[in-house]
C-alpha positions as CSV (number, residue, x, y, z in Angstrom):
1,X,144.3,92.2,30.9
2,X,141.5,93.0,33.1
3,X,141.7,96.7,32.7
4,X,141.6,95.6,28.7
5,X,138.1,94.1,29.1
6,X,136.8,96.8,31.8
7,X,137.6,99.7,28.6
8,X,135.7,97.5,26.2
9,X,132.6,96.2,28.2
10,X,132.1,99.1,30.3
11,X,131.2,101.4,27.1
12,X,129.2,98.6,25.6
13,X,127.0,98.1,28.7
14,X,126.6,102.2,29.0
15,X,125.4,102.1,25.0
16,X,123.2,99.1,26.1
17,X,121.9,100.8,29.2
18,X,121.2,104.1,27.4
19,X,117.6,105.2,27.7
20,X,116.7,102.5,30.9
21,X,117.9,104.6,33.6
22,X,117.0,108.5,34.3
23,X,118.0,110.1,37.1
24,X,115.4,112.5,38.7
25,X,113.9,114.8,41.4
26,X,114.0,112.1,44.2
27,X,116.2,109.3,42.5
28,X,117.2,106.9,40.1
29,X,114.4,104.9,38.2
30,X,113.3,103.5,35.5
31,X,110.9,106.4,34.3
32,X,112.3,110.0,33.5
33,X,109.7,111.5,35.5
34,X,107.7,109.9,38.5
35,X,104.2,109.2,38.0
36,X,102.7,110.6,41.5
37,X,98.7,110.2,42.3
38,X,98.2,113.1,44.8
39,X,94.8,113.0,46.6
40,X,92.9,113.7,50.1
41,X,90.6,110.9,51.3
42,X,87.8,111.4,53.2
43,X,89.6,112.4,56.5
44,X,91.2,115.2,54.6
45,X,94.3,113.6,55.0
46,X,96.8,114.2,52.0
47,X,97.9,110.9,50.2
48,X,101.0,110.8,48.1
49,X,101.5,107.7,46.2
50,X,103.9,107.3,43.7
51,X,105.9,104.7,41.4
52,X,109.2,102.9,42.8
53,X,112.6,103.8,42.1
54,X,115.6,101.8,41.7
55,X,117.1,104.1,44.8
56,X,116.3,107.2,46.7
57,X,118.5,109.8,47.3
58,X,117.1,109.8,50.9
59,X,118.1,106.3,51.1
60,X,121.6,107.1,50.7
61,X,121.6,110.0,52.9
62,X,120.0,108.1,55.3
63,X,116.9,110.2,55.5
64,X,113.1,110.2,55.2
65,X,111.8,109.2,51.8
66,X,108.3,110.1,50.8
């Protein structure tokens, strides 16, 4: 019986889903492409700022994310 309901709700929740998750560059989000601001202050130091994801791809690999 469970395998029943798993069939029937997982399409449902994939045709529900459709269109709220991309998968991009760097991850899994919310947005099909990451807005990044990219910018030097002052300093001359480079400044990379950009909008969350729902996970990394770093994260899972256990490396550096930006």
């Amino acid at each position: 019986m469970k395998a029943i309901k798993h069939f029937f709700i997982l399409p449902i929740l994939l045709l529900l889903m459709q269109g709220c998750v991309y998968l991009n560059e760097d991850g899994v989000g919310t947005r099909k492409y990451r807005d990044c601001v990219e910018y030097y202050d002052a300093e001359g130091i480079y400044h990379c700022e950009c909008d969350e994801n729902l996970f990394d791809y770093d994260d899972l690999k256990g490396g550096e994310s930006r």
